[in-house]
N, C-alpha and C positions, 0 to 999 in steps of 0.2 A: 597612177597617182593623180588625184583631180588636184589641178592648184586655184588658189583665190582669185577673183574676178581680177583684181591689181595687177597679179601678175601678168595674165595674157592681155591685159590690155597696154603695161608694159614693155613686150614681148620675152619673157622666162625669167627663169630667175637670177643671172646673173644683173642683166637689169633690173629687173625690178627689185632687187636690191639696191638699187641708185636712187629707183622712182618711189619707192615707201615715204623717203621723209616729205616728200611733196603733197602725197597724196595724204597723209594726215596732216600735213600743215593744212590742206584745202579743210580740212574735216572741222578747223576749229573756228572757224570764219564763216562755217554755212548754216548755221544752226544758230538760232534766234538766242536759247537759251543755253548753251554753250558760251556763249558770246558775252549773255548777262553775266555767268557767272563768274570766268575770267575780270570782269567790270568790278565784282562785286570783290572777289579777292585783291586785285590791284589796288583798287581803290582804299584797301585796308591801310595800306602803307601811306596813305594822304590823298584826298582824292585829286588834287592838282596835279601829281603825279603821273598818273593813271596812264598808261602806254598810248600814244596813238593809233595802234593795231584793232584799238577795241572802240574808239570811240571814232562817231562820221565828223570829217574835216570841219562842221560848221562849231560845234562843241570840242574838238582839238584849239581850234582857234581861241573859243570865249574862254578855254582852261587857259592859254599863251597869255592873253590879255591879263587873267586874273592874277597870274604868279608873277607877270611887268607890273603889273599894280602893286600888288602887297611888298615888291623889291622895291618899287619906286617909293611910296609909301611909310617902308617899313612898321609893316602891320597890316592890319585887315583893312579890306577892299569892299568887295561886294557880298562875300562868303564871311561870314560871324558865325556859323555854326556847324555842325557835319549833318549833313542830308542824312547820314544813316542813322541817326540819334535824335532829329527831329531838333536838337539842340546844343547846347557845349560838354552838357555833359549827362554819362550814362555808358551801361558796359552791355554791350552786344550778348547774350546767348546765346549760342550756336546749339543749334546746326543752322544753316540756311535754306530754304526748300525754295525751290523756282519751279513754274509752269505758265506756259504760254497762255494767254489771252486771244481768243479769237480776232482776228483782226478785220478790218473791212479793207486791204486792198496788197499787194501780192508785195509791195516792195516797203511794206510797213508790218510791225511787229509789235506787241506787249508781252511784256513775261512782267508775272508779280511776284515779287519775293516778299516770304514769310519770316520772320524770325523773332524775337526777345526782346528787347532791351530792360531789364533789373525784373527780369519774368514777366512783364506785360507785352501782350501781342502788340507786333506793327507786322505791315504791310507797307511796301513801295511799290512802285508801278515802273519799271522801264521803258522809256519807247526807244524803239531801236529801228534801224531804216535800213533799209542795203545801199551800201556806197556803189560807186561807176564799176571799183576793180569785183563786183558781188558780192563781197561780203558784209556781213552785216554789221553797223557799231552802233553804239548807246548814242542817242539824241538828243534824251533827254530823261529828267528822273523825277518821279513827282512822289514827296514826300509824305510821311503817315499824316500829317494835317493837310494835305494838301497842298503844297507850295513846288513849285516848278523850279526845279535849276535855271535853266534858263532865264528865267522872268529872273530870278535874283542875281543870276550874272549880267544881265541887260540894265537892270536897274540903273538913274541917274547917280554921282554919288553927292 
């Protein structure tokens, strides 16, 4: 019986039944647009929220900043609108479709997501970076008008 590369690199299958859930945990952090679309579902539930798993440390941080702010605040910060609606409001049309974007250098990434909002096409653009531990997270997100997360979490207030 021929068994799956996992396993003999696990050594059989008693272990590699220990070594499976690692070895797809790796699977979901090496992949650019893998990576996006976890982003892209997280961030359904609020994009403040959004796990630190998926996004690199420098945008974990500006998200930390921005939910001390709107707690300190109470109310809006630097973020007035949802990056995936380009505004406050409008109803997403699913499906989502992603594909990578060529990139020009090995530890940087674009995947564009396609999708609806009240059936007009948008387009976002992910950039995504590979963190120290290798995996990849969202860096930054530029919107169907063109506006950059970042530049609006950096903003003065």
């Amino acid at each position: 019986m021929r068994m799956p590369q996992w396993t003999r690199v696990c050594g059989g299958l008693a272990v590699a039944l220990l070594c499976a859930p690692t070895a797809q945990a790796g699977q979901a952090c090496d992949d650019p647009v893998v990576v996006a679309r976890r982003f892209q579902q997280a961030s359904m539930d609020g994009l403040l929220a959004t796990p630190a798993e998926v996004l690199t440390p420098a945008l974990g941080r500006l998200f930390a900043e921005e939910r001390d702010c709107q707690e300190r605040e109470q109310g809006i910060c630097h973020l007035d609108s949802d990056p995936w609606l380009d505004g406050q409001d409008g109803e997403i049309d699913a499906p989502f479709a992603f594909a990578r974007v060529a990139g020009s250098a090995a530890d940087v990434a674009t995947v564009e997501v396609r999708y609806a909002v009240w059936g007009e096409p948008y387009r976002v653009l992910l950039s995504l970076r590979q963190r120290g531990d290798g995996c990849w997270g969202v860096d930054d997100m530029t919107t169907q008008r063109g506006s950059r997360l970042r530049d609006q979490l950096t903003e003065p207030l």
